[in-house]
C-alpha positions in Angstrom: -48.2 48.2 -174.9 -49.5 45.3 -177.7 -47.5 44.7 -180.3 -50.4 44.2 -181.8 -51.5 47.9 -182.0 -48.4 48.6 -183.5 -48.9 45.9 -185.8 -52.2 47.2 -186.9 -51.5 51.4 -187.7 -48.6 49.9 -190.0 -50.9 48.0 -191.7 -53.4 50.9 -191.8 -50.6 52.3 -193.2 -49.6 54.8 -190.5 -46.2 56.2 -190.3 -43.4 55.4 -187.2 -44.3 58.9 -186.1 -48.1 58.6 -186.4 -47.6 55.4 -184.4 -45.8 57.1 -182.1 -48.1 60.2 -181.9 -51.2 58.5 -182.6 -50.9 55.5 -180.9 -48.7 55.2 -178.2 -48.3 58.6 -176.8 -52.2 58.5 -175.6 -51.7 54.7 -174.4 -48.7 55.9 -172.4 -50.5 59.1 -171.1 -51.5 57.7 -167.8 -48.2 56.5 -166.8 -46.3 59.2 -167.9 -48.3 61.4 -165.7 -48.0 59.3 -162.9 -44.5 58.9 -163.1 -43.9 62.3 -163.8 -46.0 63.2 -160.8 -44.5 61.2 -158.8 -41.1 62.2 -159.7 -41.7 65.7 -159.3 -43.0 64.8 -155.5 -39.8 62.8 -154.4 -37.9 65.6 -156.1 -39.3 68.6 -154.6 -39.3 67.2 -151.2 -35.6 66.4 -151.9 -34.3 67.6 -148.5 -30.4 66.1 -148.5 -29.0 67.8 -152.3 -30.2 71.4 -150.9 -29.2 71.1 -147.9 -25.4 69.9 -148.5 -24.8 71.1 -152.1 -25.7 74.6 -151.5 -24.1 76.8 -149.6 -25.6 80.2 -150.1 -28.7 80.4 -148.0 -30.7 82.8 -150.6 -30.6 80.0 -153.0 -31.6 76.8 -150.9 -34.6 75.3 -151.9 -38.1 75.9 -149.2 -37.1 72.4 -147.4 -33.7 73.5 -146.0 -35.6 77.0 -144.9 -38.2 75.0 -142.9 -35.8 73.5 -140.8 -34.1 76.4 -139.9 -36.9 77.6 -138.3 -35.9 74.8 -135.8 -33.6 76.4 -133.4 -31.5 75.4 -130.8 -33.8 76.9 -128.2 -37.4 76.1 -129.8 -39.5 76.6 -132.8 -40.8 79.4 -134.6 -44.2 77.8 -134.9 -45.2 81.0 -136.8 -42.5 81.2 -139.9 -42.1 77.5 -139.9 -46.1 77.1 -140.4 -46.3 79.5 -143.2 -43.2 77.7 -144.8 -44.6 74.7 -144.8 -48.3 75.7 -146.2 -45.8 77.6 -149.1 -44.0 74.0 -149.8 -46.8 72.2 -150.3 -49.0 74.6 -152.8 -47.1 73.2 -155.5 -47.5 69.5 -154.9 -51.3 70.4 -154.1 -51.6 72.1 -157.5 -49.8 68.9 -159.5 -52.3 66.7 -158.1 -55.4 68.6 -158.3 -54.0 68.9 -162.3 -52.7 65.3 -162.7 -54.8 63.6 -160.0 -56.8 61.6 -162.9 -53.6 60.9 -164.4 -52.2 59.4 -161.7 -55.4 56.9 -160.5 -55.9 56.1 -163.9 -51.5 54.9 -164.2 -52.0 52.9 -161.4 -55.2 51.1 -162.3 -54.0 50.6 -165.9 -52.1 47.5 -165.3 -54.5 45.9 -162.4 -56.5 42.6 -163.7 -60.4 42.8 -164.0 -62.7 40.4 -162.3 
């Protein structure tokens, strides 16, 4: 963010919190959203923590559940494939809600030209 736009509410004679709210909040918007998007992928397709730090199986999260649909002698192709369309409604609805968000926080910083 310019220091400049900073510079510029105080001399306009905004406060610290109507730079922050006024200013820099809808500056950061774009990246916020796309890290936030992004976090919430890598953390809801966080496979390893659910499967070893829970033990009870009515509380693992929907990643640990699809692969136990993998048995020793074969697949469930039935189960497993209505697991996985479950676990990924959510990370469809966070990008069809934050999809502009995101495109927008990763062209932010590109150069022009």
């Amino acid at each position: 963010m310019p220091r400049e736009l900073d510079e510029a509410a105080v001399i306009d004679g905004a406060s610290r919190f109507g730079i922050l709210r006024h200013v820099m909040l809808p500056l950061a918007r774009p990246a916020l959203g796309a890290a936030g998007t992004l976090a919430f992928v890598g953390s809801w397709n966080e496979f390893v923590a659910g499967s070893v730090m829970v033990d009870a199986p009515w509380l693992r999260p929907i990643q640990p559940l699809i692969y136990s649909f993998i048995g020793f002698f074969g697949r469930e192709w039935g189960p497993l494939t209505a697991a996985a369309t479950l676990a990924i409604i959510p990370i469809l609805v966070v990008f069809a809600l934050l999809g502009r968000l995101i495109v927008s926080g990763l062209t932010k910083g590109s150069v022009k030209g």
